[in-house]
C-alpha positions as CSV (number, residue, x, y, z in Angstrom):
1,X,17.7,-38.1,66.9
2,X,19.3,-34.8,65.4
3,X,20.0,-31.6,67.0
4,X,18.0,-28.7,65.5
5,X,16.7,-29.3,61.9
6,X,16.9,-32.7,60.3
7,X,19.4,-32.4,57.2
8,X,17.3,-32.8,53.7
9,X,18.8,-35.4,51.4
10,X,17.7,-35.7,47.5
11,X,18.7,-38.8,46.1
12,X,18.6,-38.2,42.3
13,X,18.2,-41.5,40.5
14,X,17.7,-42.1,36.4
15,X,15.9,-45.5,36.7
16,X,12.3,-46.4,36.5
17,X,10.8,-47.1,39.9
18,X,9.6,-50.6,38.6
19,X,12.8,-51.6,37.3
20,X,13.9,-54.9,38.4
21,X,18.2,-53.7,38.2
22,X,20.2,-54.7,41.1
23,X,21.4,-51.0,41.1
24,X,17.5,-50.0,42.3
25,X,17.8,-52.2,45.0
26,X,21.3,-50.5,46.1
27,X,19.9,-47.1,45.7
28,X,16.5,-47.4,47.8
29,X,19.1,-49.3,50.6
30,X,20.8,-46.3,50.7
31,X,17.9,-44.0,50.7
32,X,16.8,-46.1,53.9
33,X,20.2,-45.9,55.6
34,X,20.3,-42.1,55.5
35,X,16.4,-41.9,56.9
36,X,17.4,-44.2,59.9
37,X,20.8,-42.0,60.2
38,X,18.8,-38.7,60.3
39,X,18.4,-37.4,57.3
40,X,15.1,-35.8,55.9
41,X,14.8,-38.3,53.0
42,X,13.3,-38.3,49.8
43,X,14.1,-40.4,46.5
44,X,13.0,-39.3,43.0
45,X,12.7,-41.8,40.1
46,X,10.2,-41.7,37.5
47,X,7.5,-43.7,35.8
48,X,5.3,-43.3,33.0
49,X,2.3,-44.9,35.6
50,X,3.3,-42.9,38.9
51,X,-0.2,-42.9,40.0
52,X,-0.1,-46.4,40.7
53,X,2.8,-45.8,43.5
54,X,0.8,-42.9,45.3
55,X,0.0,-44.5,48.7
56,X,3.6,-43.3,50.3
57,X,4.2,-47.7,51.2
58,X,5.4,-48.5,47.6
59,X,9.3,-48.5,48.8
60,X,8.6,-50.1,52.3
61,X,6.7,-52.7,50.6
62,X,8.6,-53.7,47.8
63,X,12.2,-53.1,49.4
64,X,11.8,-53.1,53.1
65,X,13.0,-49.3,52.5
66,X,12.5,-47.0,55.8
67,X,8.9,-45.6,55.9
68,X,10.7,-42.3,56.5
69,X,12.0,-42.1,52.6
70,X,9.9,-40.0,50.7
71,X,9.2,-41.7,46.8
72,X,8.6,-38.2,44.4
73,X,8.1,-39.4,40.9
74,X,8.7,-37.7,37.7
75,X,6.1,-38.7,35.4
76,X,7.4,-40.0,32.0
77,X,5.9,-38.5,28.9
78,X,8.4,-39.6,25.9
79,X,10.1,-42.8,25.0
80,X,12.9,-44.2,27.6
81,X,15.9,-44.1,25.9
82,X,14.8,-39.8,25.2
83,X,13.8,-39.7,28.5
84,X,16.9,-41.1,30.3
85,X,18.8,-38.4,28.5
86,X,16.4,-34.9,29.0
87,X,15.0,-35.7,32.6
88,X,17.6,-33.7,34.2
89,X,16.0,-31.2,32.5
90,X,12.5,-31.9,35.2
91,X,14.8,-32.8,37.9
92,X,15.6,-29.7,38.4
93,X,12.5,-28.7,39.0
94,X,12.1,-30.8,41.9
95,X,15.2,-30.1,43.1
96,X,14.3,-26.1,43.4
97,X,11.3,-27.0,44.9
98,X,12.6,-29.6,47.6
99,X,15.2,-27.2,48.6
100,X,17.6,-30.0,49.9
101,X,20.7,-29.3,52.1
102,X,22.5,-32.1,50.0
103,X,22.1,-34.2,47.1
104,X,22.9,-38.1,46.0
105,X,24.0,-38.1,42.2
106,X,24.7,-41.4,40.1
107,X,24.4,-39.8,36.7
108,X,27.1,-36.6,35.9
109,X,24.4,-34.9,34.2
110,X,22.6,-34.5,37.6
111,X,25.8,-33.6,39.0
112,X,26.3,-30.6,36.5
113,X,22.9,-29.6,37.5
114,X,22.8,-29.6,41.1
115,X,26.1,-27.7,41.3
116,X,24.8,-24.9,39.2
117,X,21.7,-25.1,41.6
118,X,24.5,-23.8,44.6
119,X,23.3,-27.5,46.3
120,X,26.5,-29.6,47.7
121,X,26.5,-32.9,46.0
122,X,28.0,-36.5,46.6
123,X,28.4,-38.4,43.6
124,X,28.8,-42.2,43.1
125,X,30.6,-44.1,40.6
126,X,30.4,-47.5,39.8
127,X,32.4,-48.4,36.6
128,X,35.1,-46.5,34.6
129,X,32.9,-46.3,31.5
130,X,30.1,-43.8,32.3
131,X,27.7,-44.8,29.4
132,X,28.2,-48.3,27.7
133,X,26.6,-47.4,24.2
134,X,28.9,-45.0,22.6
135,X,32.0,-43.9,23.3
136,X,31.4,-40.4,22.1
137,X,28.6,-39.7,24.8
138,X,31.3,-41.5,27.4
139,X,33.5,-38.9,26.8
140,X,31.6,-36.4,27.1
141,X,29.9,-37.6,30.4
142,X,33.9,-38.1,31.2
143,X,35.1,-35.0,30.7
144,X,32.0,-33.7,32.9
145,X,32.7,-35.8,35.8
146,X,36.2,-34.3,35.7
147,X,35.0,-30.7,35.7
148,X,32.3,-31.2,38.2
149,X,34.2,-33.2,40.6
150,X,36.5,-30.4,40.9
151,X,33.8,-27.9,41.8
152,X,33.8,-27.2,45.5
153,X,30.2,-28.2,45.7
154,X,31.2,-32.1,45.0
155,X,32.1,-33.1,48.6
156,X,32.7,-36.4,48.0
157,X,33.3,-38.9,45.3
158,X,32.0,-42.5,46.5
159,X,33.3,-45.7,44.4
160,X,32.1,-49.1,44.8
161,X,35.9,-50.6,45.5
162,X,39.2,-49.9,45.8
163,X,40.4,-50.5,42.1
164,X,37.2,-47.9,40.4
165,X,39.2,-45.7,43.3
166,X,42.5,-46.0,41.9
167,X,41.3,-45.5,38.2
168,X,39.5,-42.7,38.8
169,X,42.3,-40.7,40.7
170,X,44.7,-41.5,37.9
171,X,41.9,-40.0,35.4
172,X,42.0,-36.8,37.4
173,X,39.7,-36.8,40.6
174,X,41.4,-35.1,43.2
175,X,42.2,-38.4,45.5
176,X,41.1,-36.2,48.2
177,X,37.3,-36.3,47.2
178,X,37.3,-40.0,46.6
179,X,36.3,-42.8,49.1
180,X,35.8,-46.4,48.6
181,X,33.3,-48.7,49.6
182,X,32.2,-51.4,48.3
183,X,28.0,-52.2,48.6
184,X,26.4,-54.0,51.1
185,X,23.5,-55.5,52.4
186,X,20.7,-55.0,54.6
187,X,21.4,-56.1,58.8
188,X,17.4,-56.3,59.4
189,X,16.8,-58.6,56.3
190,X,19.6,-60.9,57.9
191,X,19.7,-60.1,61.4
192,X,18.0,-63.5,62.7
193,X,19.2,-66.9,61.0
194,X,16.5,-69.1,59.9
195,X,17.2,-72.6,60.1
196,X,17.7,-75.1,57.2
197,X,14.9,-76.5,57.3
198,X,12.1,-73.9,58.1
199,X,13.0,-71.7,55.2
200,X,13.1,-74.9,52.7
201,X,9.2,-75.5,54.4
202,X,8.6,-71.9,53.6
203,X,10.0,-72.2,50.1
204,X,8.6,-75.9,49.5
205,X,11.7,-77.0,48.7
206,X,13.1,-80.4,49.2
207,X,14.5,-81.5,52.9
208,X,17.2,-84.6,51.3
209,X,18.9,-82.8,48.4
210,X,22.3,-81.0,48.9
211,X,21.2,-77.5,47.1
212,X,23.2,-75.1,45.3
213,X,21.8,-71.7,44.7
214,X,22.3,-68.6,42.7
215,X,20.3,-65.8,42.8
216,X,20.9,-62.6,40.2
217,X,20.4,-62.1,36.7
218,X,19.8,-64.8,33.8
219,X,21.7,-62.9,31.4
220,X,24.0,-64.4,28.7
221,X,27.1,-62.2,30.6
222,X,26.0,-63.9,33.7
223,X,27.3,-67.1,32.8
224,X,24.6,-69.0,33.4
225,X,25.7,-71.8,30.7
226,X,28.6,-72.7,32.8
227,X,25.6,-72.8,35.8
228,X,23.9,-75.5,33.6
229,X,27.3,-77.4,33.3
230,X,27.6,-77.7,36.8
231,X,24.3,-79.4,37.1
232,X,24.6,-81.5,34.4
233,X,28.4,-82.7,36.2
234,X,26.9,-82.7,39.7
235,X,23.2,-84.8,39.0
236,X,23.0,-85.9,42.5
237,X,22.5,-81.7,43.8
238,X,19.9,-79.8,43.2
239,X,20.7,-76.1,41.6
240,X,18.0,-73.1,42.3
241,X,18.3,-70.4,40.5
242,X,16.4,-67.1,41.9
243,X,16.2,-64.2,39.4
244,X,15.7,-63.5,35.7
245,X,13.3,-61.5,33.1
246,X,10.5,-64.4,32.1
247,X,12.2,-64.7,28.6
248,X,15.4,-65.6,30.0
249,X,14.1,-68.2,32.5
250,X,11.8,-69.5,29.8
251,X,15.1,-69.8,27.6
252,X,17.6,-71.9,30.1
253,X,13.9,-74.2,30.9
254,X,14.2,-75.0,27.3
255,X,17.5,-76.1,27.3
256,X,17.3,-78.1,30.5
257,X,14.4,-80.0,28.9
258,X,16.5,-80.2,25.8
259,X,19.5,-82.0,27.9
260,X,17.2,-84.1,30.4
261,X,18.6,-82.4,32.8
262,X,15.5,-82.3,35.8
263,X,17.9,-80.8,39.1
264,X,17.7,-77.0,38.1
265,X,14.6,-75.1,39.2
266,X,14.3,-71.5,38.1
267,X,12.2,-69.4,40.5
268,X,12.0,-66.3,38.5
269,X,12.2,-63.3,40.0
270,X,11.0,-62.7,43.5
271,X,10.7,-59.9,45.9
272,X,13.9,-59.0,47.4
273,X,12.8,-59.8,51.2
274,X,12.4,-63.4,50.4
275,X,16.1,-63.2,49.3
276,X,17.0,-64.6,52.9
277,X,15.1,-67.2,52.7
278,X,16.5,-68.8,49.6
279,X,19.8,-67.9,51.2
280,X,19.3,-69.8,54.5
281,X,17.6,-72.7,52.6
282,X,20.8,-73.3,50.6
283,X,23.5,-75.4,51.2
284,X,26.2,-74.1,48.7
285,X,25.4,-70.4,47.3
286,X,27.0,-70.1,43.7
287,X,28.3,-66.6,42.1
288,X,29.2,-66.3,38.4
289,X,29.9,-63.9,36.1
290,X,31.5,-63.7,33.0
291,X,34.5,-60.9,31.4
292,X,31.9,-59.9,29.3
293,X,30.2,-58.4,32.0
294,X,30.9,-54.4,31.2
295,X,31.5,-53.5,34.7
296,X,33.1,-56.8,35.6
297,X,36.9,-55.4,36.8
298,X,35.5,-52.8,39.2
299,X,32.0,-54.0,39.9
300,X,30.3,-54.8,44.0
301,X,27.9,-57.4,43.3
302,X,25.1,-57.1,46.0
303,X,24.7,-61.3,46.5
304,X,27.9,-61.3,47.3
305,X,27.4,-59.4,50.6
306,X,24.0,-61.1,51.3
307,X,25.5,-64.5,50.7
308,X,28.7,-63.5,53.3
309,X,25.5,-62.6,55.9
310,X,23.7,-66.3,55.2
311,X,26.7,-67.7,56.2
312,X,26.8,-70.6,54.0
313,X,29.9,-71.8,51.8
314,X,30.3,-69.8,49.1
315,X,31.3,-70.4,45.3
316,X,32.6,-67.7,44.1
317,X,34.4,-66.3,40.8
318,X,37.6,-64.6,41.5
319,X,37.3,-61.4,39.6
320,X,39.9,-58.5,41.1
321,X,37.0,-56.5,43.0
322,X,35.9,-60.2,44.8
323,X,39.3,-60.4,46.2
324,X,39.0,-57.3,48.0
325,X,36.4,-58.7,50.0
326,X,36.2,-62.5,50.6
327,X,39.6,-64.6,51.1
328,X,39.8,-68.3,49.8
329,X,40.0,-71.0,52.2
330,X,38.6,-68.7,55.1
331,X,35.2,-67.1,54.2
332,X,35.2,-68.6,50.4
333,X,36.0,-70.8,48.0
334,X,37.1,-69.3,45.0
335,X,37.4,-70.1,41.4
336,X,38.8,-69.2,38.5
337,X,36.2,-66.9,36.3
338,X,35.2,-68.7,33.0
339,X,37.1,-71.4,33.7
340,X,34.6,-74.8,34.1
341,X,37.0,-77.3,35.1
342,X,38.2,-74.9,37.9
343,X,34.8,-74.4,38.8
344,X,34.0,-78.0,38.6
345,X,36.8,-78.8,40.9
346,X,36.0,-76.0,43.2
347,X,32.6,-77.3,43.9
348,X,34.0,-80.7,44.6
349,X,36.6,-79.3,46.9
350,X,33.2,-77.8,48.7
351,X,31.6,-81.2,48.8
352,X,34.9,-83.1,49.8
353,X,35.1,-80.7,53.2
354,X,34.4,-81.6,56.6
355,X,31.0,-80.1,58.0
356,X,32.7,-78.5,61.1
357,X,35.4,-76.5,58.5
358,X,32.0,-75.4,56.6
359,X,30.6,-74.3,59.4
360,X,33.8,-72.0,60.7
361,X,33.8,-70.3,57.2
362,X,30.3,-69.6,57.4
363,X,30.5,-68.2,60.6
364,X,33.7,-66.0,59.9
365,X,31.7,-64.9,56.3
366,X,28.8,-63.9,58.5
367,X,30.7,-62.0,61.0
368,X,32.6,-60.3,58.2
369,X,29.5,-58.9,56.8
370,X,28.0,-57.9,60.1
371,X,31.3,-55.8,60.8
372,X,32.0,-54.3,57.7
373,X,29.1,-54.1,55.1
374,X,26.0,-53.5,56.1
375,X,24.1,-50.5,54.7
376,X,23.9,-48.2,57.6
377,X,27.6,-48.7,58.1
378,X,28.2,-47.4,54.6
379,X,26.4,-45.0,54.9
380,X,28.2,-44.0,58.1
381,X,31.9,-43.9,56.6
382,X,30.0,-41.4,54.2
383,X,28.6,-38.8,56.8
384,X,31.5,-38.9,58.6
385,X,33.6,-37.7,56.1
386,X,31.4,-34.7,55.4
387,X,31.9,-31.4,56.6
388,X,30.1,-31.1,60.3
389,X,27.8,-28.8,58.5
390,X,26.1,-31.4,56.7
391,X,25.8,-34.0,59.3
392,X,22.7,-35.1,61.5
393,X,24.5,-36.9,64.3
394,X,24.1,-41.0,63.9
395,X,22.6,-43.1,66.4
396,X,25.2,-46.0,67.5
């Protein structure tokens, strides 16, 4: 696969390794893409429990995630919120004994860190506010990013789409370190197509309704209230929602019951691999978000690029960062974000099409994804712009 050594990769990650966030999902991904490219892999996370996750099939399990990717897990000893702020303080313990060749950074803190450890880093960014709570500690983690990115060390700045690029080269990064790609999805999960039919068998879902679904967070920000709208304008489909902390599904069941609205399902959350399935069983797949999302004008939803690979019509809100990868009227339909009527209308243009103009979009949205976002191609655009001496070469 390589020649010589294999290249040791840390990915450095401040999240809980049972954390439910999209952005876990999009870090073990990567983690797998850079095992299957190569790279000596190994992901650390913590947990206040990380005896529970000792049997080395925890990642391949739960996310599909390359059996190659090592999980090492910092064991939590203080309250979250303390934690999330000193762990760099233990991560560098692990990184001195892991000895990588190159690390993965999210958080600027780590950054700082590795760099004064002599280790070359890559750091992603995926908003323009680097801590949401208070501006004080966003400046500061700011004015860090600035420093650090302009320390030899930092090879490469990744952002998850073209405008976070633009931002952060007018805030200061040198434009030369930066490259944009959005996120992506995984090619095995949705290499094969599963009819219709089987998938709605597998799901017990019903064969004669038209379904819509959405799959993603039940949070306020998410919009879901304009998801309930929909259903209560459209009675004749049937809306499946996939996703959600137990409070929040509990929450929206209440109001359905409330209304007498009985064509919304909520699944809950479910393991990411049966995310195809609920894609595949769909007729319509439905996007929505809100402005009050915080990352919402530079964000790279993940359903987005799994719902592209389903090839199914797709719903979506047209926020900047969507525009930059799905076109109305070829691989989309898009709406106008927090605007019902235009999503009302939207849906109805969806309903009023042709089945053999359906079908073309789906197939272009499919082959979109399979040429330009799947994990292991991100990750290629990445090594590839790495000096040769921190590159394994890639299988094609």
């Amino acid at each position: 696969m390589t020649n010589g050594m294999k290249k040791r990769l840390l990915y450095l990650h401040n999240s809980d390794v049972s954390s439910r966030a999209a952005n876990l999902v999009q870090v073990v991904s990567m983690c797998s893409a850079f095992a299957k490219a190569g790279y000596d892999t190994a992901l650390v996370l913590h947990s206040d429990t990380p005896g529970q996750y000792g049997d080395g099939n925890y990642l391949h399990d739960r996310f599909g995630c390359d059996k190659g990717v090592r999980l090492v897990l910092i064991r939590r000893r203080m309250p979250k919120r303390l934690f999330r702020h000193l762990n760099h303080i233990l991560m560098r313990r692990i990184v001195r004994h892991e000895k990588p060749d190159i690390c993965f950074v999210r958080d600027p803190r780590y950054l700082k860190m590795v760099i004064s450890e002599d280790i070359p880093a890559i750091m992603e960014l995926h908003n323009s506010r680097l801590h949401l709570g208070r501006r004080v500690l966003d400046n500061i983690f700011r004015k860090l990013v600035l420093k650090s990115t302009s320390h030899p060390l930092c090879l490469m700045v990744v952002t998850i789409s073209r405008m976070l690029a633009d931002y952060w080269v007018q805030a200061g990064i040198p434009s030369g370190k930066i490259i944009s790609l959005h996120d992506g999805f995984s090619a095995e999960m949705f290499s094969d197509v599963t009819d219709k039919k089987t998938a709605r068998e597998r799901l017990g879902l019903p064969h004669e309704k038209k379904i819509v679904v959405y799959t993603g967070n039940l949070q306020a920000n998410r919009g879901i209230n304009h998801i309930l709208g929909l259903a209560y304008d459209f009675p004749e489909l049937l809306f499946v929602l996939v996703g959600g902390a137990p409070a929040h599904k509990e929450h929206y069941q209440k109001e359905c019951e409330m209304t007498g609205m009985k064509n919304i399902i909520f699944e809950g959350h479910q393991p990411h691999h049966k995310i195809p399935d609920y894609l595949f069983a769909g007729d319509i797949l439905l996007a929505m978000w809100s402005k009050d999302v915080p990352t919402i004008n530079y964000c790279s939803p993940l359903k987005v690029f799994e719902y592209l690979a389903a090839g199914k019509p797709l719903l979506l809100p047209g926020y900047p960062t969507i525009y930059e990868v799905a076109e109305d009227g070829s691989d989309s339909f898009i709406a106008i974000p927090d605007d019902p009527k235009s999503f009302r209308e939207t849906l109805q243009r969806i309903l009023d099409e042709d089945e053999n103009t359906l079908e073309e979009m789906g197939r272009r949205a499919r082959e979109k994804a399979m040429a330009q976002y799947t994990w292991g191609m991100r990750v290629a655009a990445i090594v590839e712009r790495l000096p040769e001496e921190y590159r394994n070469n890639l299988i094609r």
